[in-house]
N, C-alpha and C positions, 0 to 999 in steps of 0.2 A: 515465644515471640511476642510477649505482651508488654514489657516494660518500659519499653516505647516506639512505639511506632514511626515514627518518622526518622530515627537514628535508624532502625530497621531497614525500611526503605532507602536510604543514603546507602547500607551496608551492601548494599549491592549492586554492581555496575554490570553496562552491558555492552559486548563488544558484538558487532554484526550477529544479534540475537542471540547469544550465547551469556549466561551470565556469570561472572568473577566476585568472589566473594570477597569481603576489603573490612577494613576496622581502621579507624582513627588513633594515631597514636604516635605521643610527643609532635603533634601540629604537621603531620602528613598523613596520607594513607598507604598502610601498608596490603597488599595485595597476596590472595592465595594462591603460590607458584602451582600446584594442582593445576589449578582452574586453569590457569593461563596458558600448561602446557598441553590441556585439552582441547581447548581454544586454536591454538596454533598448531597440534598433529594429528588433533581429530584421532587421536590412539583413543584405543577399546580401555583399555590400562593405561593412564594417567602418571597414577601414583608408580608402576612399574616404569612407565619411561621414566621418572623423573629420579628413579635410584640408579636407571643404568646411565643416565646422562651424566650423571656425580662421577658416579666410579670413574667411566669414560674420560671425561675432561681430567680428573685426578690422573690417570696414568697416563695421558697424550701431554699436560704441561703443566703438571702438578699442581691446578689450582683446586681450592675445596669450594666450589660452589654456594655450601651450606652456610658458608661466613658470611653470603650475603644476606643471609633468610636469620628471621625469627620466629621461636616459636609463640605463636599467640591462640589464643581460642576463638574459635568461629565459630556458627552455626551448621552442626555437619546434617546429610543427610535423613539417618534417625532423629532429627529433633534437639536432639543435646550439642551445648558446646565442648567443642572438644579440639584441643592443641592443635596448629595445623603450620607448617611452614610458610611463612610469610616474608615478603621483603618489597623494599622501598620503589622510590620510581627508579632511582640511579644503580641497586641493587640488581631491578629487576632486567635493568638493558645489557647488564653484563651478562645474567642466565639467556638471555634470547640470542646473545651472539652464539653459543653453542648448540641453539635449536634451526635446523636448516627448515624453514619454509616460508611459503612466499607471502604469509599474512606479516610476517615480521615487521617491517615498515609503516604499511598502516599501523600494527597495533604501537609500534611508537609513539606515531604522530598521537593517536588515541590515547596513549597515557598520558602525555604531556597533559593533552587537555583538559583530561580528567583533575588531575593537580590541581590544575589553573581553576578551573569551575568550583573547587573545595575553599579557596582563598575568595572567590566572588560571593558563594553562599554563607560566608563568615561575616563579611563586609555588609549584606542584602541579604537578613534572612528571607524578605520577599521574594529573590529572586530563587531558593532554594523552594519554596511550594509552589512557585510557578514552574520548577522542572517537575516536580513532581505529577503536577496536574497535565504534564506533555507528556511525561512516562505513560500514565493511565491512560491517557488518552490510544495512546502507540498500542496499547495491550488489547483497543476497543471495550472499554468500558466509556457507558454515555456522559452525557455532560450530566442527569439528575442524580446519578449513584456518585459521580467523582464530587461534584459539591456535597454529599454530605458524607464522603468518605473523610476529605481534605477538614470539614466542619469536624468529624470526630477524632481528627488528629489530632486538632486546635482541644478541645474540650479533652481526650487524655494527657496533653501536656501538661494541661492545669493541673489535674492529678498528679499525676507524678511529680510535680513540681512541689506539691503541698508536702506529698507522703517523704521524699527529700528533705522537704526541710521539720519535719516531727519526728525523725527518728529511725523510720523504715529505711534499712538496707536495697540495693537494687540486686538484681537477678532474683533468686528464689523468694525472699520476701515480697517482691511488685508480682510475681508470679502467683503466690499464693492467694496474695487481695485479690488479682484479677480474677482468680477464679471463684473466687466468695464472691463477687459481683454479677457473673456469670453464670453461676448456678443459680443463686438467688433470682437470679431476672429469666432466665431459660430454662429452668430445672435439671438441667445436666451441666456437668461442669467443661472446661474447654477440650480437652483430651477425649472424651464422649462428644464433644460437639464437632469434632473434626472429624471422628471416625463415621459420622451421620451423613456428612458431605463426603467421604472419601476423599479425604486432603491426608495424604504424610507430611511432608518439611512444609506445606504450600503454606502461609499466611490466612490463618481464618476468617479475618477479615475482608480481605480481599476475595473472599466469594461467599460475603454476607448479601442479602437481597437488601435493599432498601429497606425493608420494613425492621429486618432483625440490625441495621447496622443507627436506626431510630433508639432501637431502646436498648442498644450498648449505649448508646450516648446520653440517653437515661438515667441509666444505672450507673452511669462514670461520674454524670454530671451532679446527681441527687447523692453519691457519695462526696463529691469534694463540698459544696452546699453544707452537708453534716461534718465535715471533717472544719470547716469554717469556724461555723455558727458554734459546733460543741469545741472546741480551741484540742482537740485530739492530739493524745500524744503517744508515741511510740508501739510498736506492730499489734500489742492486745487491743489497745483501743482503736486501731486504725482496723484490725478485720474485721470488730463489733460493727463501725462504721460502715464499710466494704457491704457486710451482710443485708445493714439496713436499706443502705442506697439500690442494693439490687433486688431487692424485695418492692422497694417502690413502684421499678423497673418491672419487675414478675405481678406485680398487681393490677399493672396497667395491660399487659399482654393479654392476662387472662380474662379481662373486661374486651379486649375485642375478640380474642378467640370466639366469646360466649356469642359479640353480639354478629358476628361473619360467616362461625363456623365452619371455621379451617385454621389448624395452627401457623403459627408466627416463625418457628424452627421449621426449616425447611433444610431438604437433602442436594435442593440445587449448590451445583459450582461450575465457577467458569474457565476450567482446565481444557476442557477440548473444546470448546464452543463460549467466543466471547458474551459477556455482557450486555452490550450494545444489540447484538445478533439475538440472544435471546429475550432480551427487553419488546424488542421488533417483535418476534413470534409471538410472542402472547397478546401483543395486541391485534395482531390478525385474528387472534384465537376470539378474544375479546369481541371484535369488531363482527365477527363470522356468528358467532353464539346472539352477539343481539338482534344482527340482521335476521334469526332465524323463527327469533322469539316474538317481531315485529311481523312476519307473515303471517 
């Protein structure tokens, strides 16, 4: 989930808090019929309705549903992408007429919108990080973690933009740099740093502390810097680079571990308890500890 973050972010829409997983492609978005008929049946089994609803409409009026759907790969569950039935917005109105429930209409109205919002954030990239910063906001994370979340989007784009145009492939190769940055700046690489937070599919980033989501931005930013200044070209020289920029990044952490005396890797996330909400508690905590230290 590193090769870019904010296509990441885009990849996933949310219908009355439920989220639908979507990928761009040929200038629409195509949506994971899964999702959508989780969304609207609330079934335990998903992927089973959505085989017996096939067969069903196949023998009540001979239509193959499946001709509206493509298969594309998405982000599944375990981590990896993997092939998933997907189809359009006009695709997708024809499969709901054969799902009886009462979200149907709204969730209509709701794709149209959705559409229309992909064609506004093409036109106003501003206006696509200004949803974003309403999303985080909606999730309760504060306004200081969302400016330097939105700041380190800003600062990997630069990256990946460099590593794009020197040679590096995307998917496994932006994967592999990230994690030469990552380990280099946090001593464990990302796969080990999720499993510290207890996050599966969840976004690592998105329940980095302000301090660890500092020197990701470090370690991204002191790599593109070298990947610059040295005119680096193609994936040897861009991990040598990767390695370096996080090492800067791991240099700087260990200079305030030493001088604070608590590390920087931390096991918080904010899955069951927002951001916002635990930002608050520790300044009680804070405020309670000095009040006590002043008697």
């Amino acid at each position: 989930m590193d090769k870019n973050e904010i296509d990441q972010e885009r990849s996933l829409a949310v219908f009355q808090g439920q989220g639908i997983r979507r990928i761009w492609c040929e200038e629409q978005w195509f949506f994971s019929v899964v999702d959508i008929i989780d969304v609207l049946t609330d079934s335990s089994k998903p992927r089973d309705y959505w085989y017996r609803l096939k067969e069903r409409e196949k023998e009540s009026s001979g239509i193959e549903l499946s001709t509206n759907c493509r298969r594309l790969k998405l982000l599944a569950d375990d981590g990896k992408m993997r092939e998933t039935d997907c189809s359009n917005t006009e695709g997708l109105f024809r499969i709901i007429q054969s799902i009886p429930s009462k979200k149907a209409e709204p969730f209509k109205r709701w794709l149209a919108k959705v559409g229309y919002e992909r064609i506004q954030d093409i036109e106003d990239p501003d206006r696509a990080m200004l949803r974003m910063r309403e999303m985080y906001r909606a999730k309760g994370y504060s306004e200081e973690w969302i400016d330097k979340r939105m700041r380190g989007m800003v600062v990997r784009q630069s990256l990946t933009n460099e590593w794009d145009e020197r040679g590096v492939e995307k998917g496994l190769e932006y994967a592999m740099l990230t994690s030469e940055i990552t380990e280099a700046a946090f001593g464990i690489d990302p796969r080990e740093y999720k499993r510290v937070k207890g996050l599966g599919s969840e976004s690592l980033r998105d329940h980095m502390t302000d301090m660890e989501l500092i020197f990701t931005m470090l370690g991204e930013a002191s790599t593109t810097e070298i990947v610059r200044c040295k005119d680096v070209q193609g994936f040897g020289e861009n991990r040598e680079a990767a390695r370096k920029g996080g090492t800067i990044a791991g240099d700087a952490r260990k200079k305030l571990e030493l001088e604070t005396g608590h590390g920087v890797v931390s096991s918080e996330n904010y899955i069951s308890e927002p951001e916002k909400k635990k930002r608050l508690s520790r300044k009680k905590t804070e405020l309670g500890s000095n009040a006590s230290a002043d008697e």
